[in-house]
N, C-alpha and C positions, 0 to 999 in steps of 0.2 A: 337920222334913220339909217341904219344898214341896211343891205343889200338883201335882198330875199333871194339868195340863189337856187332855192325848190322851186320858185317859181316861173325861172326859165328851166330850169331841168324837167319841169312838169310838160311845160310847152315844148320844148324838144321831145322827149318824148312822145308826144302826141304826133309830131312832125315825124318823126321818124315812121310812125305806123301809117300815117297819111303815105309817105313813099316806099314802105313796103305793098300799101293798096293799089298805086300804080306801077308801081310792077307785074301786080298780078292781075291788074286790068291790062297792059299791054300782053303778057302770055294768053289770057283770053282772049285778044284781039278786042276789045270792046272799042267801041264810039270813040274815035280821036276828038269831037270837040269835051267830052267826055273827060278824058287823058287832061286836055288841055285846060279844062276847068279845075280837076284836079291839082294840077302843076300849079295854077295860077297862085292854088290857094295856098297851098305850101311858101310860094314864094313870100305872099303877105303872112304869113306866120311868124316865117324866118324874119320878115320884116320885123315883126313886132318885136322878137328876143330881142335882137338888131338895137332896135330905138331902147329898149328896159336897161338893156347891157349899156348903151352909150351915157342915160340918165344916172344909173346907179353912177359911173364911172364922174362925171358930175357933179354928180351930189358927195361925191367923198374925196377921191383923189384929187379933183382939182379946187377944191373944198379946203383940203386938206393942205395942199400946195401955196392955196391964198394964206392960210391962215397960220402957215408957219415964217410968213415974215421972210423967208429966201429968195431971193430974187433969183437964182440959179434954178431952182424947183420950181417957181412961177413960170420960168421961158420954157423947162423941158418939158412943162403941161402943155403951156401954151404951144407950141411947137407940137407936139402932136397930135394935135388937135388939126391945126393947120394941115398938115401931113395926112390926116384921116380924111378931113374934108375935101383934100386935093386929090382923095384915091375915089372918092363919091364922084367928084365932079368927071373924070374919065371915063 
C-alpha cells in the first residue's frame, strides 16, 4: 500500500485553521479553559499525522530496507528508529 499523502495534508490543513481559530480566540480574549481545550485538540491532531507519518514510514521504508536483503539499510532503519524513539522518550 503507498502512502496516502492528501491525507495528512488534508489534516494539516485542518490543523492549521484550528490554530488560526486560537488565535483569534486569544485577540478576543475568550475563555482560557476555552483556548486550552482548543490547543489540546490540535495537539491530538498533530498526534494523529504524527502516528499516520510513522506507519506509512513502516509500512514502506523499513519494509523496504527488510526486503532488500542489506544488512547496512536494515541497521540505518533500524537505527533510526531507535533514535526517534529516544527523542519520544525525552
Amino acid at each position: 500500500m503507498k502512502p496516502r499523502p492528501d491525507d495528512c495534508l488534508t489534516r494539516l490543513s485542518r490543523i492549521e485553521g484550528q490554530v488560526r481559530g486560537v488565535s483569534k480566540m486569544i485577540e478576543e480574549d475568550r475563555y482560557c479553559i476555552d483556548i486550552l481545550t482548543q490547543i489540546r485538540a490540535i495537539r491530538a491532531a498533530l498526534g494523529k499525522v504524527e502516528t499516520e507519518i510513522l506507519k506509512n514510514h513502516a509500512d514502506h521504508c523499513i519494509a523496504d530496507a527488510v526486503s532488500s536483503g542489506s544488512e547496512d539499510e536494515q541497521k540505518k532503519k533500524f537505527n533510526e528508529l531507535i533514535e526517534l524513539f529516544g527523542r519520544y522518550a525525552s
